[in-house]
N, C-alpha and C positions, 0 to 999 in steps of 0.2 A: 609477442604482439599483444597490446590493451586496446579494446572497444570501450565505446560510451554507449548508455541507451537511456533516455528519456520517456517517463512517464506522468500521466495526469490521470486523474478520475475526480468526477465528482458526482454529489448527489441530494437530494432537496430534504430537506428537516420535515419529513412529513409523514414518517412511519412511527411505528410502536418502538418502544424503549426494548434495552438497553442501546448506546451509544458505543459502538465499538471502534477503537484507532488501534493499530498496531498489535493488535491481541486482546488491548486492555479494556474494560468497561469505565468509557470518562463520564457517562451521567445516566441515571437510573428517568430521568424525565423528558428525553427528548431522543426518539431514533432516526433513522434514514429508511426511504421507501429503495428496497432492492431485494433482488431472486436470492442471492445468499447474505451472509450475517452485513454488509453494507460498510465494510473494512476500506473508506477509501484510501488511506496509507497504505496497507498490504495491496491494495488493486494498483494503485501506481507504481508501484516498486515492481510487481508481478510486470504489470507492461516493460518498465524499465529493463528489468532484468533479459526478457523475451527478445526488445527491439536490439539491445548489446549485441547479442550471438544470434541476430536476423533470423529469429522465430517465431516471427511475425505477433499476433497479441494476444491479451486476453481473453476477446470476444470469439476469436477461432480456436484455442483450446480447452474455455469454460465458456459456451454458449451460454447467455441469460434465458434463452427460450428453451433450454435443456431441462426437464425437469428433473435432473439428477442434481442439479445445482441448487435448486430451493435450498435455503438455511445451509448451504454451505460456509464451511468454516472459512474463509480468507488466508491467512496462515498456511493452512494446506495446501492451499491454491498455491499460494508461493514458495513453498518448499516444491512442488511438484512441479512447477518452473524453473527451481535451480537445481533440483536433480535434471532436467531435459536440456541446461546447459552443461551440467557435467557432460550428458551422454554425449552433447554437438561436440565438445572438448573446452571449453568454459569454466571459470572458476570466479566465481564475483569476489572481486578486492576492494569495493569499497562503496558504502552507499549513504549517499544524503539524500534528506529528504524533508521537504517541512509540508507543515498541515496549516490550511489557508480558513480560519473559523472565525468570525464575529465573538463569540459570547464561549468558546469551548475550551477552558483552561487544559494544556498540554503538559506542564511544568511539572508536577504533582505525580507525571503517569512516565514522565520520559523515561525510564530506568528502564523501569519494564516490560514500555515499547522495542527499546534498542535491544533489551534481552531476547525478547518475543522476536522481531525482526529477523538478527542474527543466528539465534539457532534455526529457525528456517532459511533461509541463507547456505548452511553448515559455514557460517567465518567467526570469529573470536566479535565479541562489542564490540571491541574499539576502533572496528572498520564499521560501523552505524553510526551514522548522526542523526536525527530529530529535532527538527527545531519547529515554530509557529510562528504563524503572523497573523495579521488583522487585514483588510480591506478598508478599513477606517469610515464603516459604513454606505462605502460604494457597493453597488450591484447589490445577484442576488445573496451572495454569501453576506456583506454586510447589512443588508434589510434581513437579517435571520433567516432567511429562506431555504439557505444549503451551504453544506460545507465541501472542503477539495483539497485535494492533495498534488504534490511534483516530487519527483524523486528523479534521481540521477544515479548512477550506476555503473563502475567499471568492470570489465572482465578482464582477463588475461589466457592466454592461452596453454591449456594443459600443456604439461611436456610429455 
């Protein structure tokens, strides 16, 4: 049996540097205002992977009002959502996902996003894809205001 699960996250360009997508640091001069490191690629994928094997989301397993989450690593978060899909009997096979940014070149970082991704994950690369786009200066992500993420996600079922 293969589920889908669907994710988004997003978050406003109003914090302190560094810039983090996917693990990697994309810019030393602009961050995100958020309880932990502000990973909106790893926070959508994280949803994604959760809503796949109906384990409901992020905000019920990493509370942002939790102070144990401050400067939380992202990454972690999402490893520690596909091991709790391991446990339901889950195995994620395959994940897209693009990052939705005005001004935040992605092209430069993709390797080491998908690296990053995947071994949280536990799958080989080349079930990760990363991709970006623009808004073409619509809303707030194109007035620079915030950036966001979508990810999609199958699972499969342990034997």
């Amino acid at each position: 049996m293969t589920r889908v699960g669907w994710g988004f996250d997003a978050h406003p360009l109003d914090g302190e540097p560094p810039l983090i997508l996917g693990g990697v640091e994309v810019s030393d001069r602009i961050g995100v205002s958020a309880t932990s490191d502000g990973d909106v690629l790893a926070h959508a994928v994280t949803d994604a992977v959760l809503g796949a094997c109906a384990l409901s989301d992020i905000g019920e397993h990493f509370p942002s009002d939790d102070p144990s989450m401050a400067g939380a690593v992202s990454l972690d978060l999402l490893a520690r959502a596909a091991a709790m899909a391991v446990g339901a009997g889950w195995q994620v096979t395959h994940l897209d996902a693009t990052v939705i940014a005005e001004d935040v070149r992605i092209a430069p970082h993709r390797p080491l996003m998908r690296a990053n991704l995947a071994r949280a994950l536990g799958v080989v690369v080349e079930l990760v894809s990363v991709k970006a786009t623009t808004t073409d200066g619509l809303g707030f992500i194109g007035r620079g205001e915030g950036l966001a993420a979508v990810a999609v996600v199958t699972v499969t079922a342990l034997p």
